[in-house]
N, CA, C and O atoms as a Maestro MAE file, in Angstrom:
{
 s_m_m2io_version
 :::
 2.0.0
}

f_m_ct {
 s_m_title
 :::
 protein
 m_atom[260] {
  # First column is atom index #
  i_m_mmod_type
  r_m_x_coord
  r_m_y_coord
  r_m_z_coord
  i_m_residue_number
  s_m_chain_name
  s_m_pdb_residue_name
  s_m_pdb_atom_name
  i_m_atomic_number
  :::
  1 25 44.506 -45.406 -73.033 1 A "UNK " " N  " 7
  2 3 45.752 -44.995 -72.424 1 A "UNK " " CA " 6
  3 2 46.216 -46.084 -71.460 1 A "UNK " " C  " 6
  4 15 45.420 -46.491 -70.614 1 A "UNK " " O  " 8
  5 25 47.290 -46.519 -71.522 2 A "UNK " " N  " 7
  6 3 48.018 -47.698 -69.989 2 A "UNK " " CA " 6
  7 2 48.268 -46.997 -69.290 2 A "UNK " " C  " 6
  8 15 48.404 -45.795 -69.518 2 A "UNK " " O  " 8
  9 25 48.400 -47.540 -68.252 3 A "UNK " " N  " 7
  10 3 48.286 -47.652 -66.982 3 A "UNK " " CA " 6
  11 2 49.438 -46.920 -66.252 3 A "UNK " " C  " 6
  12 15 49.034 -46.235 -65.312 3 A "UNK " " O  " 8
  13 25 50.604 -46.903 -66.430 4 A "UNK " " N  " 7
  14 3 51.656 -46.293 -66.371 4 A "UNK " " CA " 6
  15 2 52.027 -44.550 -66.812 4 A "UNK " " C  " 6
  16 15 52.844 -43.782 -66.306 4 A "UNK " " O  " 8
  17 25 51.230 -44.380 -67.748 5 A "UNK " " N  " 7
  18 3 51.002 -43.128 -68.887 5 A "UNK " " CA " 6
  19 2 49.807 -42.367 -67.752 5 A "UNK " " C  " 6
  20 15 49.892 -41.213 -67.331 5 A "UNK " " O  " 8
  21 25 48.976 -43.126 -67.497 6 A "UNK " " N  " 7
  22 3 47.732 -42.435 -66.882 6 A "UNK " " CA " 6
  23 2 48.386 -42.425 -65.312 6 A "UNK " " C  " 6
  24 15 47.894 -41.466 -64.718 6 A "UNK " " O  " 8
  25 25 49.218 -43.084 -64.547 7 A "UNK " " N  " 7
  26 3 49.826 -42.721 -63.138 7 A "UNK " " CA " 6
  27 2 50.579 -41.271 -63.433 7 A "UNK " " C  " 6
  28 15 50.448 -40.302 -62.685 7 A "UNK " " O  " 8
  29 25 51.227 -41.271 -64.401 8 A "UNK " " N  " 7
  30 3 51.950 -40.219 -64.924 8 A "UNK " " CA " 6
  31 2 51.696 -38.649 -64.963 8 A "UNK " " C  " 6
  32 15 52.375 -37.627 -64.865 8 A "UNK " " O  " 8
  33 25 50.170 -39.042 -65.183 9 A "UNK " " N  " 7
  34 3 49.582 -37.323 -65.596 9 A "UNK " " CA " 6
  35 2 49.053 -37.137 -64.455 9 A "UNK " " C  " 6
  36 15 49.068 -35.988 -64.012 9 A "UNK " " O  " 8
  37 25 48.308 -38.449 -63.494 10 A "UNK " " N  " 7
  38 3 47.487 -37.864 -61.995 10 A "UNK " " CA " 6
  39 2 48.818 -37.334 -61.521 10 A "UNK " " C  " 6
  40 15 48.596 -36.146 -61.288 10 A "UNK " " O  " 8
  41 25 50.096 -37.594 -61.253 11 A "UNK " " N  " 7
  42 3 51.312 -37.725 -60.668 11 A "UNK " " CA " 6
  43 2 51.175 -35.946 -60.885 11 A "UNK " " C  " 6
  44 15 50.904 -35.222 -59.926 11 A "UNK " " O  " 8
  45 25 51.404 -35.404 -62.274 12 A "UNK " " N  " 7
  46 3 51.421 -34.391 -62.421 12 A "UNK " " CA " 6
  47 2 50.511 -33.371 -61.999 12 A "UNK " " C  " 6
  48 15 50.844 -32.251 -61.613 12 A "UNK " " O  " 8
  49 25 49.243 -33.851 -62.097 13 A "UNK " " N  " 7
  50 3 48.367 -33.269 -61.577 13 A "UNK " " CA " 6
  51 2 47.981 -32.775 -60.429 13 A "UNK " " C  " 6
  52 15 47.565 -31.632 -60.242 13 A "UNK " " O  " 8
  53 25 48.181 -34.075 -59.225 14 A "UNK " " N  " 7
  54 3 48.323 -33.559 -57.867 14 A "UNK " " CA " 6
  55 2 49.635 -32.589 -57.762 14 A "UNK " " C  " 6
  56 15 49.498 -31.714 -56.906 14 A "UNK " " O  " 8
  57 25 50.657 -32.575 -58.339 15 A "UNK " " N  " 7
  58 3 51.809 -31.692 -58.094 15 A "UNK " " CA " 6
  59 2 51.314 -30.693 -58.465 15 A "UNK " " C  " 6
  60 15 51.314 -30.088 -57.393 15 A "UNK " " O  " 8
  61 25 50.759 -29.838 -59.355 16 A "UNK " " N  " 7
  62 3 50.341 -28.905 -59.493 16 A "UNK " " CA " 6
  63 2 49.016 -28.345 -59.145 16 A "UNK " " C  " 6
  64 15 48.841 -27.130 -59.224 16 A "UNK " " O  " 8
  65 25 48.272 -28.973 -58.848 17 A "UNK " " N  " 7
  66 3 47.399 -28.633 -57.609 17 A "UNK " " CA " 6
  67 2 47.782 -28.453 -56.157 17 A "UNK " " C  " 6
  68 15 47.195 -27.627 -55.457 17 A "UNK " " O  " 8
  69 25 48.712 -29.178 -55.716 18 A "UNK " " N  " 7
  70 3 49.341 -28.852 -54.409 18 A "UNK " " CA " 6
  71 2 50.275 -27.940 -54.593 18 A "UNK " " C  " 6
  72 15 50.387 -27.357 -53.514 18 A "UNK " " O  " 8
  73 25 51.091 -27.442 -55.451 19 A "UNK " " N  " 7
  74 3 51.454 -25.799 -55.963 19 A "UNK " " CA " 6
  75 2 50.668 -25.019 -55.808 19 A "UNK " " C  " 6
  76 15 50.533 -24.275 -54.836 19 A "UNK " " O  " 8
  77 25 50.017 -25.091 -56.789 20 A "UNK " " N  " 7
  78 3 48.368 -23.765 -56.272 20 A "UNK " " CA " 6
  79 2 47.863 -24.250 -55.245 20 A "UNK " " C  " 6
  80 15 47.117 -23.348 -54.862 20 A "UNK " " O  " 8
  81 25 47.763 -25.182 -54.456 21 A "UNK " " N  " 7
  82 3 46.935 -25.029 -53.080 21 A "UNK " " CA " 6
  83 2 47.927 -24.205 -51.971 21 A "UNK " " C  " 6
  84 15 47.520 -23.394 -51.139 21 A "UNK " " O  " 8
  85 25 49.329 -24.625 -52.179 22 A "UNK " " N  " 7
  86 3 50.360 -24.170 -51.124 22 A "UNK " " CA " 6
  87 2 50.459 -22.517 -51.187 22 A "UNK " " C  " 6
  88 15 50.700 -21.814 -50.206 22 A "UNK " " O  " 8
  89 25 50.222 -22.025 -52.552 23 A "UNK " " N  " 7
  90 3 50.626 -20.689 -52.995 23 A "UNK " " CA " 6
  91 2 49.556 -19.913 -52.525 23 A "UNK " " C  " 6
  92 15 49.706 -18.852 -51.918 23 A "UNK " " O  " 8
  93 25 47.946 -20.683 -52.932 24 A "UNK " " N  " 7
  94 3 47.210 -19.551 -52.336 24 A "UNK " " CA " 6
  95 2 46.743 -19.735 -51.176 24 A "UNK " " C  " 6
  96 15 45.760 -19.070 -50.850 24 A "UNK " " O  " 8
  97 25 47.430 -20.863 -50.065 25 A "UNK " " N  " 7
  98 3 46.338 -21.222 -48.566 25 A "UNK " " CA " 6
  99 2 47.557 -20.588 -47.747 25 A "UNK " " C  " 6
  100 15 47.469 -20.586 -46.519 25 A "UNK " " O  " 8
  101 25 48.544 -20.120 -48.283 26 A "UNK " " N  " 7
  102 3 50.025 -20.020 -47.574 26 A "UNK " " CA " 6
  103 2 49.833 -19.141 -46.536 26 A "UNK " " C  " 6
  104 15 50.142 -19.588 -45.431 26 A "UNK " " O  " 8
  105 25 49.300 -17.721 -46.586 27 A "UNK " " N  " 7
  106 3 49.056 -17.032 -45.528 27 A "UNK " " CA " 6
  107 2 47.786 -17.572 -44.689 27 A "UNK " " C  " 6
  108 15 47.430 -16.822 -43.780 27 A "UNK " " O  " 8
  109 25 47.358 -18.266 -44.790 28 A "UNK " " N  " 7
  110 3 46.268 -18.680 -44.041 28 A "UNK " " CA " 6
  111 2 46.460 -19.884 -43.142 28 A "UNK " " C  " 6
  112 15 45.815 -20.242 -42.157 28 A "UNK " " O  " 8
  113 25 47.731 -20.523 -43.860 29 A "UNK " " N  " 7
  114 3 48.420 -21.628 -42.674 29 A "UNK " " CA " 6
  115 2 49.341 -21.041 -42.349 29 A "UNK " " C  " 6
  116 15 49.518 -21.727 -41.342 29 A "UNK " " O  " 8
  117 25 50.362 -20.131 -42.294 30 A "UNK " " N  " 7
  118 3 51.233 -20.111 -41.462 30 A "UNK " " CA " 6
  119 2 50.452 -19.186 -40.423 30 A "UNK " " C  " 6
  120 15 51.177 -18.860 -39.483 30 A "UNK " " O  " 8
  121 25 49.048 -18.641 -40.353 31 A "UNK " " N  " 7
  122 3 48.584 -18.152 -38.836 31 A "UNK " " CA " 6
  123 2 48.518 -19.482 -37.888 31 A "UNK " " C  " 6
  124 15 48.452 -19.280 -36.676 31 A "UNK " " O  " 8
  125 25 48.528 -20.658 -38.303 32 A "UNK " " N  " 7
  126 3 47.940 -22.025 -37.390 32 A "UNK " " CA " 6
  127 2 49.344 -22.737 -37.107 32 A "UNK " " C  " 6
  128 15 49.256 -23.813 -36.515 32 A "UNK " " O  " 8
  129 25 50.569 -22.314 -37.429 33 A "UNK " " N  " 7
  130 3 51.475 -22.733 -36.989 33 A "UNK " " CA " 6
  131 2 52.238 -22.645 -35.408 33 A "UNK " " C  " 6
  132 15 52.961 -23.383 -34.737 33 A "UNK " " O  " 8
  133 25 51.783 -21.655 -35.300 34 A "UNK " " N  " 7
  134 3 52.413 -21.815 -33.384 34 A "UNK " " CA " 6
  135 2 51.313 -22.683 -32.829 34 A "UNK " " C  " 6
  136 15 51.706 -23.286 -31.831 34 A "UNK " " O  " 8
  137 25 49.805 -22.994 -33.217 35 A "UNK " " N  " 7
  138 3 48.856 -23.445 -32.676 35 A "UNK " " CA " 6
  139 2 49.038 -25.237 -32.925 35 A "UNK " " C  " 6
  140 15 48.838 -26.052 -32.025 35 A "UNK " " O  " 8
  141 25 49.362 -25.519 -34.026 36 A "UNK " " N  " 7
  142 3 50.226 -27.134 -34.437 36 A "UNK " " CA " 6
  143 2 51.039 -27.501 -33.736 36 A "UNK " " C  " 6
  144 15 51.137 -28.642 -33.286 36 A "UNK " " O  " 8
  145 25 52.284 -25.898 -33.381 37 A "UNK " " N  " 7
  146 3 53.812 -26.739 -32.174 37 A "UNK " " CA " 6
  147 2 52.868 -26.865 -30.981 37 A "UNK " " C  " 6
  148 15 52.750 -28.021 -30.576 37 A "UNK " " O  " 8
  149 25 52.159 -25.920 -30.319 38 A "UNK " " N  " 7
  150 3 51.628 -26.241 -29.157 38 A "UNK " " CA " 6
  151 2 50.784 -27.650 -29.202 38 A "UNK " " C  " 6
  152 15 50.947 -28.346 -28.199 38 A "UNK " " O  " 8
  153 25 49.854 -28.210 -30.270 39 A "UNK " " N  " 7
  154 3 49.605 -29.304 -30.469 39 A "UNK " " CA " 6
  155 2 50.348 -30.650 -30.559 39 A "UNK " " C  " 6
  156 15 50.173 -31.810 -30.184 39 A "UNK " " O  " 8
  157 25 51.103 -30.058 -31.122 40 A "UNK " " N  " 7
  158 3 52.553 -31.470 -31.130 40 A "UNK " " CA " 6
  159 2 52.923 -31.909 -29.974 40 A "UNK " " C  " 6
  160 15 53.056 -33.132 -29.916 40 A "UNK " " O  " 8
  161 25 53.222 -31.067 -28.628 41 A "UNK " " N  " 7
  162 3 53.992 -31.566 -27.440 41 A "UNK " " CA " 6
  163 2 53.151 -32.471 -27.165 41 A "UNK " " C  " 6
  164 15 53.588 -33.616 -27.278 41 A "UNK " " O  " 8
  165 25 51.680 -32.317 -26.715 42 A "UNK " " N  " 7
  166 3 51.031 -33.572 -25.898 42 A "UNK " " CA " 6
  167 2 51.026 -34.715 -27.068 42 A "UNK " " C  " 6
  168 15 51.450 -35.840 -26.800 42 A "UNK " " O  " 8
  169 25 50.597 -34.439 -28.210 43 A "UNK " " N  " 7
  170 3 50.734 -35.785 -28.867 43 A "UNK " " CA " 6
  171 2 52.461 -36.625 -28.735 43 A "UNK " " C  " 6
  172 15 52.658 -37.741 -28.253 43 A "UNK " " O  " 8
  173 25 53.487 -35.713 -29.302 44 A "UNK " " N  " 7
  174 3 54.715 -36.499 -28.892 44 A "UNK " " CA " 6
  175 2 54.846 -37.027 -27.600 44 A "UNK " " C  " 6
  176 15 55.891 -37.673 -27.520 44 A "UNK " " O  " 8
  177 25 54.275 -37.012 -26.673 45 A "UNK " " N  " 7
  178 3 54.316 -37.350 -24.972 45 A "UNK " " CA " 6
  179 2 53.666 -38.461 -25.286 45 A "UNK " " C  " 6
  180 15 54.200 -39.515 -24.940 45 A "UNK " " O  " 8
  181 25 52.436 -38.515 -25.973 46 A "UNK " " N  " 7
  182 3 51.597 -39.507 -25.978 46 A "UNK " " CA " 6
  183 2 52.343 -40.711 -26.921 46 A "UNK " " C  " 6
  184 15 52.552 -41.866 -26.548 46 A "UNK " " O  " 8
  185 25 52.579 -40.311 -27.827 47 A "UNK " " N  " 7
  186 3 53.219 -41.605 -28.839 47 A "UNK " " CA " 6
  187 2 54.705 -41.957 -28.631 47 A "UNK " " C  " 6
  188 15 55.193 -42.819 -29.361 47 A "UNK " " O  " 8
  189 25 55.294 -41.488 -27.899 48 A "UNK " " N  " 7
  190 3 57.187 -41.256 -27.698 48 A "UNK " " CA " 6
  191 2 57.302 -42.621 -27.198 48 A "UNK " " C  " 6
  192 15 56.463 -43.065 -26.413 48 A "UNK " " O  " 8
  193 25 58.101 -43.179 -27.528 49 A "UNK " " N  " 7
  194 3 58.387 -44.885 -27.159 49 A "UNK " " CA " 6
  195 2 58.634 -44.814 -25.671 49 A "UNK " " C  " 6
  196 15 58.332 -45.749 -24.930 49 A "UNK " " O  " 8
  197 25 59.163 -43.741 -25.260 50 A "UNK " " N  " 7
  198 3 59.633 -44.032 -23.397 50 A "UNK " " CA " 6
  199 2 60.545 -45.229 -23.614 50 A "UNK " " C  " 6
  200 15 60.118 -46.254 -23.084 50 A "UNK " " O  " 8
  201 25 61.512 -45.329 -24.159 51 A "UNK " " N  " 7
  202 3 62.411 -46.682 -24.250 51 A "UNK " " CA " 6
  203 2 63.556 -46.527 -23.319 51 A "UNK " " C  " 6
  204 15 64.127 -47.401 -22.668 51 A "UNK " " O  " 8
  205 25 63.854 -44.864 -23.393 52 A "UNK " " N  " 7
  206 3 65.138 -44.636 -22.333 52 A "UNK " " CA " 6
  207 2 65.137 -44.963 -20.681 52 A "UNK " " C  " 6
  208 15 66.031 -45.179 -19.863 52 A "UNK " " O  " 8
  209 25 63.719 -44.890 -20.621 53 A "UNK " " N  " 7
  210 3 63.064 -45.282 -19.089 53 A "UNK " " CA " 6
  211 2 63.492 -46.612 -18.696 53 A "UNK " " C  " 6
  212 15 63.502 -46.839 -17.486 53 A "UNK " " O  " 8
  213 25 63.814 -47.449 -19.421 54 A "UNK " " N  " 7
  214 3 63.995 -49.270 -18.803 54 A "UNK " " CA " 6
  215 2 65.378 -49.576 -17.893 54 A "UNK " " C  " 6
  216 15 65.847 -50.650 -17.516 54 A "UNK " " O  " 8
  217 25 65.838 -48.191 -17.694 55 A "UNK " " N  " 7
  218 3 67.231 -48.612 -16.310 55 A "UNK " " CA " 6
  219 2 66.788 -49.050 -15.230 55 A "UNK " " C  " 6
  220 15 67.221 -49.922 -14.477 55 A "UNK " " O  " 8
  221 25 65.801 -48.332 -15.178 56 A "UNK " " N  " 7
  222 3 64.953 -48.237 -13.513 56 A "UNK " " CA " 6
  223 2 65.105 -49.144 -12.607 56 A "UNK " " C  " 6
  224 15 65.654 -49.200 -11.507 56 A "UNK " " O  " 8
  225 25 64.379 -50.007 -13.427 57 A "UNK " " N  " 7
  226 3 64.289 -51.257 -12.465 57 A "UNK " " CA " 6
  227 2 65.553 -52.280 -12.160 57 A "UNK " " C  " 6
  228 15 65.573 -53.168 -11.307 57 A "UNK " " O  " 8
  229 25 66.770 -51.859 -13.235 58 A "UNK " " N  " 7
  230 3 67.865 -52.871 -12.872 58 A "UNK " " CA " 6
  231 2 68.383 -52.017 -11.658 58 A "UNK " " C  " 6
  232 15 68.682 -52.733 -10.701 58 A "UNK " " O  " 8
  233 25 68.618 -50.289 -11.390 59 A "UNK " " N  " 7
  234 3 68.699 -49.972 -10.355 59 A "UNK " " CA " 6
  235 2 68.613 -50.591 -8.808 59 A "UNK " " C  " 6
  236 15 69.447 -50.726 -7.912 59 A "UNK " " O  " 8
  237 25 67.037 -50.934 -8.950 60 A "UNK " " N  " 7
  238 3 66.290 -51.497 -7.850 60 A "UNK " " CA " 6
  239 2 66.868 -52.841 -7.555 60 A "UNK " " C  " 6
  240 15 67.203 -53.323 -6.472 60 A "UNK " " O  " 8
  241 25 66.919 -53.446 -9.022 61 A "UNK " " N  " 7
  242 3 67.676 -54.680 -8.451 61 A "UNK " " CA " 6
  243 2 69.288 -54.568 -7.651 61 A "UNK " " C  " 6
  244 15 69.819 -55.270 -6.790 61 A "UNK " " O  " 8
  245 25 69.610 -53.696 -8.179 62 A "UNK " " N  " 7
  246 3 71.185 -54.062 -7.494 62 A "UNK " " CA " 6
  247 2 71.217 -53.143 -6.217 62 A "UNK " " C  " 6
  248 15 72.294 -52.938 -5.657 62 A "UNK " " O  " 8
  249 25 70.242 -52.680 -5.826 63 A "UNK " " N  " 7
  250 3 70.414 -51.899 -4.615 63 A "UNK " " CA " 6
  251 2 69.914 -53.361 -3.603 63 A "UNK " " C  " 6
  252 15 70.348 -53.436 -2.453 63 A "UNK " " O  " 8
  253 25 69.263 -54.136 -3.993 64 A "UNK " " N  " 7
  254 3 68.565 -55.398 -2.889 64 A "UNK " " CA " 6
  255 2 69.920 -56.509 -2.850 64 A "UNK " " C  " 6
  256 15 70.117 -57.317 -1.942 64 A "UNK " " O  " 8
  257 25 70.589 -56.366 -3.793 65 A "UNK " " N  " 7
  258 3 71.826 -57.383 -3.178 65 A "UNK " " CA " 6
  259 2 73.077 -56.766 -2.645 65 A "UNK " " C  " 6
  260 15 73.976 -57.479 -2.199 65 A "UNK " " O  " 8
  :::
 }
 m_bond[259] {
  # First column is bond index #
  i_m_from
  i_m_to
  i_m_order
  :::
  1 1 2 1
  2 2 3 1
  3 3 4 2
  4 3 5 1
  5 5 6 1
  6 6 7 1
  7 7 8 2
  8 7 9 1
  9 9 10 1
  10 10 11 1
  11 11 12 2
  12 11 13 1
  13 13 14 1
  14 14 15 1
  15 15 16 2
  16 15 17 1
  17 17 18 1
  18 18 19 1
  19 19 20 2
  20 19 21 1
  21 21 22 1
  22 22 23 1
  23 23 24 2
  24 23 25 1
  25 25 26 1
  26 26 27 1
  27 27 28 2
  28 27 29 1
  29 29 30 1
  30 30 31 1
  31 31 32 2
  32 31 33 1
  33 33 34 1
  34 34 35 1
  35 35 36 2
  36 35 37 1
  37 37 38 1
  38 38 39 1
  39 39 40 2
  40 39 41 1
  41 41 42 1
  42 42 43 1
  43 43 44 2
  44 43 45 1
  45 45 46 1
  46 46 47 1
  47 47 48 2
  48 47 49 1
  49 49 50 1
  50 50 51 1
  51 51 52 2
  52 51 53 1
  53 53 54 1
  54 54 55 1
  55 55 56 2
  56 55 57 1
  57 57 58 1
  58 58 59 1
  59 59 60 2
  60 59 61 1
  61 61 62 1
  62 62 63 1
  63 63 64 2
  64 63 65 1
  65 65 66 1
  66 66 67 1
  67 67 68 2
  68 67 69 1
  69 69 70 1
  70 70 71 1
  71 71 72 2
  72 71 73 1
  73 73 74 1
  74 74 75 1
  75 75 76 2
  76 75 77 1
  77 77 78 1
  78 78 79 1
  79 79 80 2
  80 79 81 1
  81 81 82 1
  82 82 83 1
  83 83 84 2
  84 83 85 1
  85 85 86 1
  86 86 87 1
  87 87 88 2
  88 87 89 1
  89 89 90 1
  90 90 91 1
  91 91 92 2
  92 91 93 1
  93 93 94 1
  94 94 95 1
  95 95 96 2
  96 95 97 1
  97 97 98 1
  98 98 99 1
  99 99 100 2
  100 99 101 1
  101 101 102 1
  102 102 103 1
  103 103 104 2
  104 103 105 1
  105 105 106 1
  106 106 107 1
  107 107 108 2
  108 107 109 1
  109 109 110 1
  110 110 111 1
  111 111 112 2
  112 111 113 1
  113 113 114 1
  114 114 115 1
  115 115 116 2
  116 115 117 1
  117 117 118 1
  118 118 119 1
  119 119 120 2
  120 119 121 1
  121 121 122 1
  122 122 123 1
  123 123 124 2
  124 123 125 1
  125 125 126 1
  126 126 127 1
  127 127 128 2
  128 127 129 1
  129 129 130 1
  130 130 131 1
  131 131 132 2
  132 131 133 1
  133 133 134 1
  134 134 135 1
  135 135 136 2
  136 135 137 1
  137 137 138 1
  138 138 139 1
  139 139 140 2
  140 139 141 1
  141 141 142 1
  142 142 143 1
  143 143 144 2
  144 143 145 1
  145 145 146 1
  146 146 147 1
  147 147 148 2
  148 147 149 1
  149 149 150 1
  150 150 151 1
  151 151 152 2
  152 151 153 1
  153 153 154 1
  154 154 155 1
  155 155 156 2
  156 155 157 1
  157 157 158 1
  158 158 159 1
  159 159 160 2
  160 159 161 1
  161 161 162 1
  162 162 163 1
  163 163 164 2
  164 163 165 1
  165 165 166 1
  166 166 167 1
  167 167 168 2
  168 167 169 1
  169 169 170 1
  170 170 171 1
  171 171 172 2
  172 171 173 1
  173 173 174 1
  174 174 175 1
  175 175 176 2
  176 175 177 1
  177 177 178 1
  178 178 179 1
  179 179 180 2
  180 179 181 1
  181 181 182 1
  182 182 183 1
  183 183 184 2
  184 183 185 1
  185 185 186 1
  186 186 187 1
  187 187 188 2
  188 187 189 1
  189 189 190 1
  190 190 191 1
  191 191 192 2
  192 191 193 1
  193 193 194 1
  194 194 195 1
  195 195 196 2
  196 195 197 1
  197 197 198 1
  198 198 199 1
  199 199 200 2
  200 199 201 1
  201 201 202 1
  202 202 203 1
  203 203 204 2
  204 203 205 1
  205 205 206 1
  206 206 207 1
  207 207 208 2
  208 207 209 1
  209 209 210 1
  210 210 211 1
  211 211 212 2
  212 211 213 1
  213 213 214 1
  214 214 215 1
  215 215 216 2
  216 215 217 1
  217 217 218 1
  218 218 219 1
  219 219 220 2
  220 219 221 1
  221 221 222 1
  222 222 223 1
  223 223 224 2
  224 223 225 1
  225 225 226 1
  226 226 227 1
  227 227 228 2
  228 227 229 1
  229 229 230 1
  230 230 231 1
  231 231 232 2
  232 231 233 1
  233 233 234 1
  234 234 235 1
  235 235 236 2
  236 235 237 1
  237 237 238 1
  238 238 239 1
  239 239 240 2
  240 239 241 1
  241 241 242 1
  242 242 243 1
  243 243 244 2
  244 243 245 1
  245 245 246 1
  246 246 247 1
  247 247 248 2
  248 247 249 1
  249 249 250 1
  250 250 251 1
  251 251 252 2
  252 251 253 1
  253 253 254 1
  254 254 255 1
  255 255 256 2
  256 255 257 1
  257 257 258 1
  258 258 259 1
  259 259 260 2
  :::
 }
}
């Protein structure tokens, strides 16, 4: 079989295994979903670029002249 033909059927395969995994784990993950958002805030704090923060210091500068 090439190589292309055989990406083809794993392709299919994981899709329909992650069908039946979603269909039958479904009630069993949406109990862990408020427990994920509460998980999310500290990680987004932790990884969030903070880019909006860089006024600051031109502040400081124009208050000294």
């Amino acid at each position: 079989m090439s190589t292309p033909a055989r990406n083809w059927m794993f392709c299919g395969f994981m899709a329909v295994a992650a069908f039946f995994v979603f269909t039958e784990h479904r009630a069993h993950a949406i109990e862990w979903l408020p427990y994920l958002l509460l998980l999310a805030c500290p990680l987004m704090h932790l990884f969030h670029g903070h880019g909006g923060h860089g006024g600051h210091e031109h502040e400081e500068e124009q208050k000294k002249t």
